[in-house]
N, C-alpha and C positions, 0 to 999 in steps of 0.2 A: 232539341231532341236529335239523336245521334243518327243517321242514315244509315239501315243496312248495306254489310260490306258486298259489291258482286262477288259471291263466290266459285263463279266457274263450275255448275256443278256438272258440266257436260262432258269437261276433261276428265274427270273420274282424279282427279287427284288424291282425294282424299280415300280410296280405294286403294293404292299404292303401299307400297314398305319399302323404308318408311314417305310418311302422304309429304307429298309438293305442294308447296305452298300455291297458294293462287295468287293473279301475277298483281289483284291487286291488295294482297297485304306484302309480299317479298321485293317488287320494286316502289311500294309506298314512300314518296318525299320524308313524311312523317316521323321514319325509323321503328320500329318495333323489337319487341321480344314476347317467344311464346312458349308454350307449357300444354302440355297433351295428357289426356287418357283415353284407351280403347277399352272396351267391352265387345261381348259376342253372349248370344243365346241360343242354342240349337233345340231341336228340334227332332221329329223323325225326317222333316219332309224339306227342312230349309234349317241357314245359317243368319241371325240377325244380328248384324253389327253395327257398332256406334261409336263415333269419335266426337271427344269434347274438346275444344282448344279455347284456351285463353290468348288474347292475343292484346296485349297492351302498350300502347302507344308512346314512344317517348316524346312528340312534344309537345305533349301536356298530361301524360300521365290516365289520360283515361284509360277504358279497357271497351272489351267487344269479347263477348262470349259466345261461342260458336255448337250446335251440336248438330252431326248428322246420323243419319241413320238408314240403314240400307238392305236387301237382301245380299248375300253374297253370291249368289249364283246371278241375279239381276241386278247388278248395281245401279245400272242408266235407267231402267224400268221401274223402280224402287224407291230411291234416292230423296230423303225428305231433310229438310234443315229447317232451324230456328235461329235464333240470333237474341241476346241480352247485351243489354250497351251502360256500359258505368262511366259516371259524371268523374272527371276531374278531382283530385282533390281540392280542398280548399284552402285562399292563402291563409298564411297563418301570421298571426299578430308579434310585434314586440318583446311583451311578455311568454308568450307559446317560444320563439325562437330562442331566448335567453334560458328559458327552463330544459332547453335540448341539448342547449350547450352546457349549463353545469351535470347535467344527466352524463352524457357521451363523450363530450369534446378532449377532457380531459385524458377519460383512458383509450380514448383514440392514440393522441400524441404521443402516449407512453409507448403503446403496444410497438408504435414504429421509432422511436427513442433505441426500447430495448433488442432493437434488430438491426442498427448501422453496424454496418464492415460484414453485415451477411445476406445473402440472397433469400427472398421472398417466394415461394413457389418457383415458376420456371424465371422468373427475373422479369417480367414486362411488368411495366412502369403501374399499369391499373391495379395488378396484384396486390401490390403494396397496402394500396388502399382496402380492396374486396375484402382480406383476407383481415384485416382493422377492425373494418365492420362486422365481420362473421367473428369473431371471436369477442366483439364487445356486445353481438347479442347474446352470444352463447352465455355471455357471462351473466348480461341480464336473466336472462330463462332460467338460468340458476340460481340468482337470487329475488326470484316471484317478481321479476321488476318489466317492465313491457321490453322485448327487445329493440333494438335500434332498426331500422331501416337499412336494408342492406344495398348493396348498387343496383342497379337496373341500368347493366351495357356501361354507356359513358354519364348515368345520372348518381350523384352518391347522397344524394338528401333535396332538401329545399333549395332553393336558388334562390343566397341572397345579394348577388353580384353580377353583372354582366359587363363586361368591360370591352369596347372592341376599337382596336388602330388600325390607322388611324382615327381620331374624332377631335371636334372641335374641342378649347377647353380646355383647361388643366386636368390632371388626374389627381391632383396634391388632396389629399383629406380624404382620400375616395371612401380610404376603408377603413378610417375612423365612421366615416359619417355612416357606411353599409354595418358595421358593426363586426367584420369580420374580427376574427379569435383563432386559439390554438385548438385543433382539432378541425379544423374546417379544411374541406376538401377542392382542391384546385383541378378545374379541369382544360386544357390547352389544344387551340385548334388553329393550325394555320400561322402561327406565329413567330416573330423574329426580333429579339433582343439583341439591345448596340449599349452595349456600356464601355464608356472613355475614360480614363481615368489618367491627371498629367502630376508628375512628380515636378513642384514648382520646387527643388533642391537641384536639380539635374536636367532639368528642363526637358528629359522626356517623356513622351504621350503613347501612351498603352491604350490596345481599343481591344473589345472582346464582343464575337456575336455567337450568340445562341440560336439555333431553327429548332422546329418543334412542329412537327406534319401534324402530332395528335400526341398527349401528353397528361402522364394525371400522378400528381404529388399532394402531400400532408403536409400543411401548416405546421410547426411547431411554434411560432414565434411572430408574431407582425412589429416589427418595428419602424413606424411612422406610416411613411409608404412603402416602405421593404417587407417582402414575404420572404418569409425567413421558410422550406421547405425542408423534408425529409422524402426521398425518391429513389428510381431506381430504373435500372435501361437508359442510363445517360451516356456521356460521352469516356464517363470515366468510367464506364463497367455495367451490371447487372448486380451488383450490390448497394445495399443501404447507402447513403452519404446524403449529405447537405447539398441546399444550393438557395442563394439568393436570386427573387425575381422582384426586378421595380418594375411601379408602373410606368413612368417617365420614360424609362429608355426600352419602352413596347414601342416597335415602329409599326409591327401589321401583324394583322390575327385576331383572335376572341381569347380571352380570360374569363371562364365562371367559376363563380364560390358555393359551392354546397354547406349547409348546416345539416350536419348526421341528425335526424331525429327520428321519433318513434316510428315502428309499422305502424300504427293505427290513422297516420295521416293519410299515407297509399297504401290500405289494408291487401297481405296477398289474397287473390281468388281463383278456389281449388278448380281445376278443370272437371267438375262434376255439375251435373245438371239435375 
């Protein structure tokens, strides 16, 4: 069972326009993303007001719903909260992640296919992806079909890969054996690619490094152990273009794989109480 968040309710934050977070959901190790609604009820004699926020966690996807409620002339004198806490979702099986990928995966790849040599929103890299997924649910909703699951910050589905350099161990087979596909979502933190490549005609040796503070691209294509990508806010621009990333020549950092799948795995919930 989940522990009520301290909410601070001394600072009056949540009194505020617009309400400060409290320090312990905004400096949370955890990471979060949140979602509000206010109401007010008057009166002749007073103003009753109430804020509901969702606040849900990214790492592990639970949630924490919050409401308070207050007078507006007394806020510290007044001041009453509750708290509702949602379970994790659940992993999901095999067969569930196969049925996600023929669902989405496919016109995931397209929608960022049909947009190299042009910029995405304002051109950062996650765009790319966000705007993928908002338009392959859009599509579903229009065809009575469940939408996809949209990002949440740096999450774009299920996680069915976690890759981190160094580590013991070959990487060779990774993502045959993880199952990753075209449509699947790459996310990059901290990481540094060294690929060498030696022209045994001429006998010279070409080296290329890639850095990546934080980074997120579309699978179009896995070949063996090469991710064949679709990106953008690289080195070559703010426009669509390719880019191959092996795992082998990952020297340090984390690589995860997202499989797009339904909302109903992390259902959204409404900031109403």
């Amino acid at each position: 069972m989940s522990r009520d968040i301290d909410l601070d309710l001394q600072s009056l934050w949540f009194a505020r326009s617009p309400p400060a977070l409290p320090s312990a959901i905004k400096d949370s190790t955890r990471g979060c993303t949140t979602t509000w609604s206010h109401a007010w009820q008057e009166d002749y004699s007073k103003t009753e007001k109430t804020l509901v926020a969702v606040v849900r966690w990214l790492d592990d996807l639970s949630a924490t719903k919050i409401q308070i409620i207050w007078i507006d002339s007394d806020p510290e004198g007044t001041v009453e909260a509750r708290q509702q806490h949602y379970p994790p979702p659940a992993p999901m099986g095999e067969e569930q992640l196969e049925h996600a990928r023929e669902c989405y995966g496919e016109r995931i790849a397209r929608y960022c296919e049909r947009r190299v040599g042009t910029q995405v929103g304002n051109g950062d890299c996650w765009v790319l992806a966000q705007r993928a997924l908002q338009h392959v649910a859009a599509d579903c909703s229009n065809r009575n079909e469940e939408p996809v699951m949209v990002s949440q910050r740096d999450i774009h589905g299920y996680c069915i890969l976690t890759h981190c350099a160094p580590s013991p161990g070959s990487s060779k087979g990774m993502l045959k054996l993880a199952g990753v596909a075209r449509g699947d979502i790459i996310q990059i933190k901290s990481a540094q690619f060294k690929h060498v490549d030696f022209d045994a005609s001429t006998g010279l040796r070409s080296e290329r490094n890639i850095r990546l503070a934080a980074h997120t691209a579309v699978i179009y294509e896995v070949d063996g152990d090469v991710l064949r990508v679709l990106e953008q806010n690289t080195q070559f621009g703010r426009r669509v273009g390719e880019e191959d990333y092996v795992l082998k020549d990952m020297l340090r950092g984390e690589l995860k794989i997202f499989r797009a799948v339904g909302e109903q795995w992390c259902p959204p919930i409404d900031p109403v109480w």
